[in-house]
SETORZA-627294 format. One record per residue (C-alpha): x negated, y negated, z; residue in one letter. Coordinates in steps of 0.5 Angstrom, whole numbers. Example, Ala and Ser with C-alpha at 12.3 -4.5 7.8 and 13.67 -1.06 7.14 Angstrom:
<nuvos>
(nuvo (-25,9,16),a) (nuvo (-27,2,14),s) 
</nuvos>
This chain:
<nuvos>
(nuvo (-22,-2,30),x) (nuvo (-15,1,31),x) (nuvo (-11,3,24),x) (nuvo (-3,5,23),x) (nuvo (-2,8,16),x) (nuvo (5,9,16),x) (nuvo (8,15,11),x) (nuvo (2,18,14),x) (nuvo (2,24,9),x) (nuvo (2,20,1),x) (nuvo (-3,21,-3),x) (nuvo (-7,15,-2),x) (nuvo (-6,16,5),x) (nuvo (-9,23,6),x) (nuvo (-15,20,1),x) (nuvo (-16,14,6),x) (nuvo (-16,18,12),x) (nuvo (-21,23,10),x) (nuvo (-26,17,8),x) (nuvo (-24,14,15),x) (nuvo (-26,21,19),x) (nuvo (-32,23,15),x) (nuvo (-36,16,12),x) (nuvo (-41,14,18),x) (nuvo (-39,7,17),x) (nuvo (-32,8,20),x) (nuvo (-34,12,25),x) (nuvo (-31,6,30),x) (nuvo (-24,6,27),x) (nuvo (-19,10,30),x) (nuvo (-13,12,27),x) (nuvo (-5,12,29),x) (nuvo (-1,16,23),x) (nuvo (6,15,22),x) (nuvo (11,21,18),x) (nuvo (16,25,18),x) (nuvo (15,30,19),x) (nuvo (8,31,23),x) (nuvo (7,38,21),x) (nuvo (5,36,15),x) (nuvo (-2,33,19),x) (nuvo (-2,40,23),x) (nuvo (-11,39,20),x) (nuvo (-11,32,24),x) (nuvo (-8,34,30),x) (nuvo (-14,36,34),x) (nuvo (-18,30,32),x) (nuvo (-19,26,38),x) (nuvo (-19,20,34),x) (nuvo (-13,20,31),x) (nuvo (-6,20,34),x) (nuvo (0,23,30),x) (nuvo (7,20,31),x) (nuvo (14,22,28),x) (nuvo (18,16,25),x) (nuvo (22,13,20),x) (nuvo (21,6,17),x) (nuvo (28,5,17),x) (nuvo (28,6,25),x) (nuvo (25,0,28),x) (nuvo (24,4,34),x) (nuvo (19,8,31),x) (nuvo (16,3,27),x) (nuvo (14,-1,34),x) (nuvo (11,6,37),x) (nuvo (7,5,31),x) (nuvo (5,-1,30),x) (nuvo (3,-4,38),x) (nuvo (-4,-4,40),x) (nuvo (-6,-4,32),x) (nuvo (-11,-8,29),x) (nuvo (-9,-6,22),x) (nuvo (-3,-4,18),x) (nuvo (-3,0,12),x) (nuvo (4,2,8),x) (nuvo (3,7,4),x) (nuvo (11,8,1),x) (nuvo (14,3,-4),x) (nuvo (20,-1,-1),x) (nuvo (25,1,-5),x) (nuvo (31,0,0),x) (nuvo (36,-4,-5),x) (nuvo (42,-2,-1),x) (nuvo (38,-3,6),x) (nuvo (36,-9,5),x) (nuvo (28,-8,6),x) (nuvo (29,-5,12),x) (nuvo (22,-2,11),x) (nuvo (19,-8,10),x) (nuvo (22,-13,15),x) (nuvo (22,-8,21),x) (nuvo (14,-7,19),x) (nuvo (14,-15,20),x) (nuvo (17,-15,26),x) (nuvo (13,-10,30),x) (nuvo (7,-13,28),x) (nuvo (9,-20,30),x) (nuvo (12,-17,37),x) (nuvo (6,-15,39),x) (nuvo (1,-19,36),x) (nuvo (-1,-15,30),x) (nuvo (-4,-20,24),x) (nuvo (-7,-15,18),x) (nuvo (-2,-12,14),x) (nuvo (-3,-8,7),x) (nuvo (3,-6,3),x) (nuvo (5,-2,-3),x) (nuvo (8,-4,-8),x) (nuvo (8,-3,-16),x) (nuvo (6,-7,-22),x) (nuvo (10,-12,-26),x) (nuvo (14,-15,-20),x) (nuvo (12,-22,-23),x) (nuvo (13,-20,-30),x) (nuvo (5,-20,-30),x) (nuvo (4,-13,-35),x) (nuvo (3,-16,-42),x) (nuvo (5,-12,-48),x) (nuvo (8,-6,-51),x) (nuvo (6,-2,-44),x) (nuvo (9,-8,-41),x) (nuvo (15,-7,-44),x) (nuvo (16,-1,-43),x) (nuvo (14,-1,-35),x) (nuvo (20,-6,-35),x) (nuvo (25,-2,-38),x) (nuvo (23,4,-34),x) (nuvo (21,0,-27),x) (nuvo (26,-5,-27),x) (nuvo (31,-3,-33),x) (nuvo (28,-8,-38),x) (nuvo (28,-14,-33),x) (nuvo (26,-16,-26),x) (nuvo (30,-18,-22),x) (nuvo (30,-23,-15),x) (nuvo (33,-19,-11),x) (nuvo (29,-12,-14),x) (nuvo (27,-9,-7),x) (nuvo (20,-9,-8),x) (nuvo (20,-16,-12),x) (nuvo (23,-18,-5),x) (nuvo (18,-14,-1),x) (nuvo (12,-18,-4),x) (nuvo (16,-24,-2),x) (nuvo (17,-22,5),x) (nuvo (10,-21,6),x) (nuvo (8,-27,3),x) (nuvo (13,-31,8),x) (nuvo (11,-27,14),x) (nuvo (5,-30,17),x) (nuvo (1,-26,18),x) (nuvo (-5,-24,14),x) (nuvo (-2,-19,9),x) (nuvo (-5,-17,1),x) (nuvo (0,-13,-3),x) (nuvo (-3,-8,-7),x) (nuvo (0,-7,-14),x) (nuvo (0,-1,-16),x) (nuvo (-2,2,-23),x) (nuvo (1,8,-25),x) (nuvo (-2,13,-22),x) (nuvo (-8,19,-23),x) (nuvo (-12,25,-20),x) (nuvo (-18,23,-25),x) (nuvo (-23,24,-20),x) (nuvo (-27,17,-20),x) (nuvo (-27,10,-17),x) (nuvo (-27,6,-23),x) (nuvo (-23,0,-22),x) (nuvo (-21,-9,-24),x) (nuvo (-18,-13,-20),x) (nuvo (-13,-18,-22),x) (nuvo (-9,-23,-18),x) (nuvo (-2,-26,-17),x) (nuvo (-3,-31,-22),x) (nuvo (-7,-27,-27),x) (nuvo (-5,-23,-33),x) (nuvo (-5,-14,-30),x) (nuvo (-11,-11,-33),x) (nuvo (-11,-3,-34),x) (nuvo (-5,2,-34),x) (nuvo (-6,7,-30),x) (nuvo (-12,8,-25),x) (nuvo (-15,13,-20),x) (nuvo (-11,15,-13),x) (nuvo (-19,14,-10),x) (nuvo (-19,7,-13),x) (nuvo (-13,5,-10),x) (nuvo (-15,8,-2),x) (nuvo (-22,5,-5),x) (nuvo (-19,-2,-4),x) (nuvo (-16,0,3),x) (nuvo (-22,2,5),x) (nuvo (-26,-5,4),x) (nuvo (-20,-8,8),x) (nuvo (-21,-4,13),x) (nuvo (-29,-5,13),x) (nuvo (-27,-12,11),x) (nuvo (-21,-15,13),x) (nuvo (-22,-22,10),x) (nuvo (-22,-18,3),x) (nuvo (-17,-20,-1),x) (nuvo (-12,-23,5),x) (nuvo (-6,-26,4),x) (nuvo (-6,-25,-4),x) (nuvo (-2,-21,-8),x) (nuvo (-7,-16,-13),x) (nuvo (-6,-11,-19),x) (nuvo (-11,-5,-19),x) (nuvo (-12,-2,-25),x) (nuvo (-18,2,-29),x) (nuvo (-20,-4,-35),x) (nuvo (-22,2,-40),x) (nuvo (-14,3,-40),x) (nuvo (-12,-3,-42),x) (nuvo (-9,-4,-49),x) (nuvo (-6,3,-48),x) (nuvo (2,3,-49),x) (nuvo (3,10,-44),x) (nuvo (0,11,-37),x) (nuvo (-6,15,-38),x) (nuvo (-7,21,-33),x) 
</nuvos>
């Protein structure tokens, strides 16, 4: 199995790509990392399983070197190109379809359906969103785009997020009340992870990844 992971050196992605490099169950799965600046993996460089690009989600061009030849493509950045007009995601879609690429994981943030109940939600709408969301918000539309596209898509709904070192996590779907706060930055490569192992999990739907326990909680828990 082939994977793209665009933003290559993000958080999450550094977790999952570690997972994939040294968990038996992944040893047939090679890697394609997309970053700014490829220094930045200089540790991976020498591994045979992974090749390191350059590249910029705003350039169509290098997302297509990417992307072409994959079997699955993960976004480890949130669409935040207002002014752009999505560029990030509509050049991700694009490559993937040129090619014939199906799978694609996207980032994304929670409340974008206005889905966060209570006085976090609140407060997540005014700091997110300031104080409500829009149509036209670049993630709202992102998660759009990715629904329409075709392909065989999951955004994930990012919490707000820690360095707690645990996998404990809920999982809520599009029409669905969020459940949780914040969670681990493991629990959401975890969620990457079981896509990779299992491409059918959570396809084509949009899901929310949090720690229950911090439900009812009107702050992020770190």
């Amino acid at each position: 199995m082939k994977v793209a992971i665009l933003a290559a050196n993000g958080q999450i992605a550094r977790i999952v790509e570690k997972r994939i490099l040294t968990e038996g169950q992944f040893k047939d799965v090679d890697l394609t990392l997309m970053l700014r600046n490829a220094s930045r993996l200089s540790d991976l460089a020498d591994n045979p399983r992974v090749a390191i690009l350059e590249g910029d989600l705003n350039n169509p061009s290098d997302v297509e070197k990417a992307v072409e030849g994959q079997d699955l493509v993960f976004n480890d950045s949130v669409d935040h190109d207002d002014a752009g007009k999505n560029r990030p995601t509509k050049n991700i879609i694009a490559a993937m379809k040129k090619f014939g690429v199906k799978r694609l994981v996207l980032t994304n943030l929670l409340g974008i359906y206005d889905e966060v109940p209570g006085a976090f939600g609140d407060w997540n709408r005014e700091f997110c969103f300031g104080g409500k969301v829009q149509p036209d918000n670049a993630a709202v539309i992102s998660d759009k785009l990715a629904a329409e596209s075709g392909l065989d898509y999951t955004t994930l709904r990012l919490p707000w997020l820690n360095d707690r070192n645990e996998v404990k996590y809920a999982i809520t779907h599009k029409d669905e009340e969020y459940v949780g706060v914040s969670g681990s930055r493991q629990s959401m490569a975890d969620v990457v992870l079981k896509i990779v192992a299992d491409p059918n999990f959570a396809k084509n739907d949009s899901i929310g990844i949090a720690d229950p326990d911090t439900q009812g909680s009107n702050r992020p828990v770190y």
